[in-house]
One Martini backbone bead per residue (centre of mass of N, CA, C, O) as a GRO file, in nm:
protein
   83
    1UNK     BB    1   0.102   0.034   0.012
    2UNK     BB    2   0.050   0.378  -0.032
    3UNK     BB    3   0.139   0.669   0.056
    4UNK     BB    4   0.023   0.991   0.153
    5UNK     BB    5   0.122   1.272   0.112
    6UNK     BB    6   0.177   1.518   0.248
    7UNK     BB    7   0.161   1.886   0.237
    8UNK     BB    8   0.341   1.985   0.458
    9UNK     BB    9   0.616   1.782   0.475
   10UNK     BB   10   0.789   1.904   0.273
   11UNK     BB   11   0.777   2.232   0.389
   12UNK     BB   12   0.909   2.129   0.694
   13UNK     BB   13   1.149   2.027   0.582
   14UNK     BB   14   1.271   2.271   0.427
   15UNK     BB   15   1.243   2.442   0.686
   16UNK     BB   16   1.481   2.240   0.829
   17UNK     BB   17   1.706   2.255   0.617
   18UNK     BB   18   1.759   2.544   0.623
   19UNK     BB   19   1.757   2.570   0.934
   20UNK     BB   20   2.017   2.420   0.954
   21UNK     BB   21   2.224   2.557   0.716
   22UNK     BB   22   2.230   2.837   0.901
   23UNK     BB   23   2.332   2.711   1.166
   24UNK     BB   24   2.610   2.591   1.044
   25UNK     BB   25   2.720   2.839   0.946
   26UNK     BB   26   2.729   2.991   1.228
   27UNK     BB   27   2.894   2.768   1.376
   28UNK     BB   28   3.176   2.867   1.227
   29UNK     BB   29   3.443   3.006   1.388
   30UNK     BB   30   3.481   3.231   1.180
   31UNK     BB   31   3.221   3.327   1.223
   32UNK     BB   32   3.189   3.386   1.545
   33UNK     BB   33   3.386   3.609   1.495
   34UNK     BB   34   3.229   3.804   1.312
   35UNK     BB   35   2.900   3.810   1.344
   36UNK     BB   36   2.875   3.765   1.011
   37UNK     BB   37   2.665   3.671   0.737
   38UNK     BB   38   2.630   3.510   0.389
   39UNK     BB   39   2.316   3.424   0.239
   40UNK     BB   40   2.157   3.190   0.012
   41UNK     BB   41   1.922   3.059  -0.161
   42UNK     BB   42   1.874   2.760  -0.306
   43UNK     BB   43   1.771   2.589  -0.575
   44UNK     BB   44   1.627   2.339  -0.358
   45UNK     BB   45   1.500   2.557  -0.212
   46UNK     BB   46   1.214   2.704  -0.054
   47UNK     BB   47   1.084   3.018  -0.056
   48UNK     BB   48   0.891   2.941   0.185
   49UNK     BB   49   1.092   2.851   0.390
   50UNK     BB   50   1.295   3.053   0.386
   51UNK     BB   51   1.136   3.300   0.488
   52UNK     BB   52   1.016   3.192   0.715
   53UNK     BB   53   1.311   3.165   0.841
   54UNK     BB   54   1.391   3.484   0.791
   55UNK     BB   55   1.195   3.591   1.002
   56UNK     BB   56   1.261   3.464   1.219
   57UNK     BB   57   1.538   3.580   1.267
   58UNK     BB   58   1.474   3.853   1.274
   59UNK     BB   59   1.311   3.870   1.556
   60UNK     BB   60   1.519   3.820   1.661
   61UNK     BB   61   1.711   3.939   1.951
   62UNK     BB   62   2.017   4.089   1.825
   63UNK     BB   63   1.982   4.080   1.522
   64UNK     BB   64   2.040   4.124   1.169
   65UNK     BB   65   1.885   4.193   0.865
   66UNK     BB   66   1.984   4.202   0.541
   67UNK     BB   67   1.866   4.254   0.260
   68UNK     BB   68   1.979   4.170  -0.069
   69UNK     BB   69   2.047   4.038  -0.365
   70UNK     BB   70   1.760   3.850  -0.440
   71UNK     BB   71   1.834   3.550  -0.211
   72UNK     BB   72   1.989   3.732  -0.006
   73UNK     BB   73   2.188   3.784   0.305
   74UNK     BB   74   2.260   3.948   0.657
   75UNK     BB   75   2.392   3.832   0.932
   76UNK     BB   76   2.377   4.011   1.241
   77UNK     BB   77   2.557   4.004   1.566
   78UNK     BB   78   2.585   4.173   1.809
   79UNK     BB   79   2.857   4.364   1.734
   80UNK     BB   80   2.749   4.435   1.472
   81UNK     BB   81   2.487   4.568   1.525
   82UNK     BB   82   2.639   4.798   1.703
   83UNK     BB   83   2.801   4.913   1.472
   0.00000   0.00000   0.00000
């Protein structure tokens, strides 16, 4: 018997995949010394999922997101955000 794919299950996969994504990349050694990164959205990623995922870190207190040309942003946080 065949499953019938939820519609939500992509949708929150991809939602977590960029959000895993842009994790690994904050949390890389380099990236947490300068505490700002520049990150595209992949032709891979859902655009629903990316905004959405952008849309929660902007929320957070302390981060700033600069919307850059395409699907780019800036991420900076803590002594960045300050500068």
């Amino acid at each position: 018997m065949h499953k019938i794919a939820s519609p939500v299950a992509p949708s929150r996969e991809s939602y977590e995949l960029v959000g895993r994504r842009i994790q690994r990349l904050i949390a890389a050694p380099g990236v947490q010394k300068v505490q700002v990164i520049t990150v595209a959205r992949n032709d891979d990623e859902s655009p629903e999922a990316w905004h959405q995922v952008i849309q929660e870190i902007e929320e957070t207190s302390g981060v700033r997101i600069e919307h850059l040309d395409g699907n780019t942003v800036r991420i900076g946080w803590r002594e960045y955000c300050e500068a």
